[in-house]
C-alpha positions in Angstrom: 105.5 39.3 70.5 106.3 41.8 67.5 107.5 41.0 64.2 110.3 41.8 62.6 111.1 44.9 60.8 111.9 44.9 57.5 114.7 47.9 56.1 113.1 49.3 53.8 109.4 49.2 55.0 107.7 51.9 57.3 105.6 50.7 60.2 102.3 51.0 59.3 100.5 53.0 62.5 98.1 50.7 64.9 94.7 51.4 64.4 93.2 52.7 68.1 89.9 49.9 69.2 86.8 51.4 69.1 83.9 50.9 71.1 80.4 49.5 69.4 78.3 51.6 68.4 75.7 50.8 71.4 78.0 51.7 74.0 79.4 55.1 72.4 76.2 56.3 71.6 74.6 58.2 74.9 71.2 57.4 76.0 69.0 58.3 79.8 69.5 55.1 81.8 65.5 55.4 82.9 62.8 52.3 82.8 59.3 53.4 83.1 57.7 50.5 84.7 54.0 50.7 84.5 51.5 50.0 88.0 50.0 47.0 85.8 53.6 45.2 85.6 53.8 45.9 89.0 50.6 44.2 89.9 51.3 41.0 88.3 54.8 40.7 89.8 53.0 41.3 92.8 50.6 38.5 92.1 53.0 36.4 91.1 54.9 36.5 94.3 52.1 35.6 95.8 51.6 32.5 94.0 55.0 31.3 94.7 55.2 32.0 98.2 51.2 30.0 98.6 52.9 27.2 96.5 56.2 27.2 99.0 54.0 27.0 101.9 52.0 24.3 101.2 54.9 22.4 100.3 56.6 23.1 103.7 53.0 22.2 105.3 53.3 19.2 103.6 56.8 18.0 104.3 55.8 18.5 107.9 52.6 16.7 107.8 54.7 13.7 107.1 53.8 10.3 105.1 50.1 9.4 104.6 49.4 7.0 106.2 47.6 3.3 104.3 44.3 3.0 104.2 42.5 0.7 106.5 40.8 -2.2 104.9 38.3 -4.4 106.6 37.7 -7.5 107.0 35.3 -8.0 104.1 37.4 -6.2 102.1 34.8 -3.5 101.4 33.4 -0.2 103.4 31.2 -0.7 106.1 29.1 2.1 107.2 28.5 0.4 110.8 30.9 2.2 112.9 29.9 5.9 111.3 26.1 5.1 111.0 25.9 4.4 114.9 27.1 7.1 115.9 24.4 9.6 114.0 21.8 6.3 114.7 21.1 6.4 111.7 19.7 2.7 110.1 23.0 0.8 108.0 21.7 -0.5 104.5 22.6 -3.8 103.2 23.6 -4.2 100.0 22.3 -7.7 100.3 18.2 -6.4 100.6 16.5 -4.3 98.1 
């Protein structure tokens, strides 16, 4: 919407826009990326995509299961010691 002109005044001329200064001035458009920056990008990658797997391995591993408890309510080495026949301490005997 214009305003009004007035008789006995002369329209004052629009003033073109201007660009900013950073985007009239002309500069390359190159990025030296040094081999180091590389390297650690690299690296990084690898991290993430060691972190993702192990997190899909474990999704599909599923819920861990409770531990079993015996019937004493403490570990008996019976069961593994036969097997190697290996003696069973009691904590009862010095």
């Amino acid at each position: 919407m214009a305003h009004p002109q007035h008789p006995g005044r002369t329209p004052r001329p629009l003033a073109q826009p201007q660009l900013p200064a950073f985007c009239r001035t002309r500069r390359p458009i190159t990025t030296t990326v040094r081999l180091s920056s590389l390297r650690q990008l690299q690296w990084l990658l690898w991290l993430v995509l060691a972190f993702q797997l192990s997190t899909v391995l474990l999704v599909l591993a599923g819920p861990v299961p409770a531990p079993l408890t015996s019937a004493a309510g403490g570990f008996t080495p019976a069961p593994y010691a036969s097997r190697v026949s290996a003696p069973v301490p009691s904590p009862f005997k010095p």
